[in-house]
Legacy VTK file of the C-alpha trace (Angstrom):
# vtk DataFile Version 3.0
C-alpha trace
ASCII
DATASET POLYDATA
POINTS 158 float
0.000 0.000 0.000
2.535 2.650 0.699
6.576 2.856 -0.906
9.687 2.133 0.718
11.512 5.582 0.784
15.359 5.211 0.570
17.991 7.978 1.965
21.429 7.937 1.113
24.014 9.813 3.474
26.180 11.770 1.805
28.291 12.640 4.597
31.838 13.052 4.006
33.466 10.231 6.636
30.090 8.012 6.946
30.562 4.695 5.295
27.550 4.288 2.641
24.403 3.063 4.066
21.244 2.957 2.922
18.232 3.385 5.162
15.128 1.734 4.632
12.546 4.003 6.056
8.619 2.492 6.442
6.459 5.609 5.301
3.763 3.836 6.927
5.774 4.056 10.510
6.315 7.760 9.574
2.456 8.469 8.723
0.957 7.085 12.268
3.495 8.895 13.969
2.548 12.373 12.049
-1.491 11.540 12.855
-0.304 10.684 16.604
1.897 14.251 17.095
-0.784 16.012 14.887
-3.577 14.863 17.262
-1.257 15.249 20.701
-0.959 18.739 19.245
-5.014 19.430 18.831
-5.660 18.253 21.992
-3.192 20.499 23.888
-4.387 23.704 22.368
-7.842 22.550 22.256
-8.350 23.739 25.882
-8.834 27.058 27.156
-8.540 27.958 30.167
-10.205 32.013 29.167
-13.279 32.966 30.356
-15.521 32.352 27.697
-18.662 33.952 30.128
-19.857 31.043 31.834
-21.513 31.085 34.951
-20.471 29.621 37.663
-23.045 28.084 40.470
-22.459 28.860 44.144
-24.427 27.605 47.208
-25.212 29.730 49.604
-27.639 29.309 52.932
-30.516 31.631 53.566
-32.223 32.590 56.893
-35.720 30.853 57.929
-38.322 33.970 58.105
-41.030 32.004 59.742
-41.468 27.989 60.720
-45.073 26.542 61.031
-44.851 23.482 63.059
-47.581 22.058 65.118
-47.585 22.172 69.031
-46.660 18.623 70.069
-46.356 15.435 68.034
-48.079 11.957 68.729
-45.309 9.617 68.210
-45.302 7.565 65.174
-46.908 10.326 63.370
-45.671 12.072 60.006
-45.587 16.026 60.657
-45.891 18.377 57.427
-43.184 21.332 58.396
-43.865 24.432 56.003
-40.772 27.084 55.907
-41.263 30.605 55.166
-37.710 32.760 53.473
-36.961 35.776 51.285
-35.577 34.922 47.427
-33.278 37.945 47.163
-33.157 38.296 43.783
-33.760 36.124 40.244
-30.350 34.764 40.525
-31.364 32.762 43.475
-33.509 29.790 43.391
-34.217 26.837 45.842
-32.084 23.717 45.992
-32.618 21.916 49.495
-33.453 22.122 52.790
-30.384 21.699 55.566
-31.355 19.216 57.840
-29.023 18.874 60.518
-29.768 15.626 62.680
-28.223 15.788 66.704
-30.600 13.089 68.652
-33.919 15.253 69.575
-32.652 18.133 68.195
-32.611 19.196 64.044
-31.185 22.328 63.105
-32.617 23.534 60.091
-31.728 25.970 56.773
-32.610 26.941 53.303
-29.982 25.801 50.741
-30.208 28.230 47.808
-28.041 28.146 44.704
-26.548 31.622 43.117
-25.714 31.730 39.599
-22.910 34.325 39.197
-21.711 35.620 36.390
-25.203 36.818 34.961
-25.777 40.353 35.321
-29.312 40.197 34.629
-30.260 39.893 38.230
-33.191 41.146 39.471
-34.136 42.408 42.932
-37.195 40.520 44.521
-37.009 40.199 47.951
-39.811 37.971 46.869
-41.751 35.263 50.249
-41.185 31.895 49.119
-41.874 28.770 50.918
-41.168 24.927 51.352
-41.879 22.440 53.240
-40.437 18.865 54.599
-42.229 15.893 56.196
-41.054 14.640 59.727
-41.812 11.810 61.602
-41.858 11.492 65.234
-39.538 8.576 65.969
-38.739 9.031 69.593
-40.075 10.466 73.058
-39.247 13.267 74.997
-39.120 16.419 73.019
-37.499 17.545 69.644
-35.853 21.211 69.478
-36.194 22.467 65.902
-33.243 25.347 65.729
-33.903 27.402 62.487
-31.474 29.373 61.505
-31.829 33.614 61.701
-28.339 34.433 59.691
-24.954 34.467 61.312
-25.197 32.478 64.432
-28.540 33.358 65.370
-31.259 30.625 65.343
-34.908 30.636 66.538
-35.655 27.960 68.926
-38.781 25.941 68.858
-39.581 23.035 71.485
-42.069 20.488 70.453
-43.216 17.822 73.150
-43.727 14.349 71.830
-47.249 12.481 73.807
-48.452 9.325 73.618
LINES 1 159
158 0 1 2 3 4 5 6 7 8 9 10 11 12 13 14 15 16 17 18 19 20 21 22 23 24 25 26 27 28 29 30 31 32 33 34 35 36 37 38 39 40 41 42 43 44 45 46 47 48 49 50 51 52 53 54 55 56 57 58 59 60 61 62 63 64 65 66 67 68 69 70 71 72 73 74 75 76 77 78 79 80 81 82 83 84 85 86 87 88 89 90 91 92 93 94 95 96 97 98 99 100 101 102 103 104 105 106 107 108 109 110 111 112 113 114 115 116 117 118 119 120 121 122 123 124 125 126 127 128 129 130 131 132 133 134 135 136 137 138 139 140 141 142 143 144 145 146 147 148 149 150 151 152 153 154 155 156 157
């Protein structure tokens, strides 16, 4: 399929060789530095205006719980917080798990990079299902901002 390529040296105090050189060896070699080549200035590391996602917690406004739990029962917990602008939106809740006691947050994601924000300061709410596994009394500890939290003591009854 391909030739055999022959070089002669013509080198003054080399003896006379000839070198049989595979153009086929040669041509996969080429492809393989060509592609190594592509591939190395393929990536960019500019900012081509992407935008990057960040997580970020925000405060509890208000937490509507009832006043005890029967145990064994499944408890609807609706959560009350301000969306500060349209670059925010909701991604989880932050359930924090310490025997009786849950600690609790809104897990919001920013998208940066996008200068089309808005300003809402806009109510939103959410809620989570809880079960009451275990006598006693759970403390729900929602969190304010900073290390503030708003505590909430719910007795468990028979």
């Amino acid at each position: 399929m391909f030739r055999d390529f022959y070089f002669y040296p013509t080198q003054p105090f080399q003896p006379f060789c000839i070198y049989k050189i595979n153009m086929y060896f040669l041509m996969k070699k080429f492809v393989a530095y060509c592609l190594m080549v592509v591939f190395i200035f393929s990536c960019s590391i500019s900012d081509d205006g992407s935008q990057d996602i960040y997580y970020e917690l925000l405060p509890v406004e208000t937490a509507t719980l009832p006043d005890e739990f029967h145990l064994g029962d499944t408890y609807e917990i609706t959560l009350t917080y301000i969306r500060p602008s349209t670059c925010y939106a909701f991604n989880n809740i932050y359930y924090l798990k310490e025997g009786n006691q849950r600690t609790v947050a809104i897990v919001a994601y920013l998208v940066s990079g996008n200068n089309n924000c808005e300003t809402l300061n806009e109510e939103m709410e959410t809620s989570f299902n809880f079960k009451a596994t275990n006598s006693g009394s759970y403390i729900f500890k929602f969190w304010l901002g900073d290390s503030n939290y708003q505590t909430v003591v719910v007795p468990v009854v028979d």
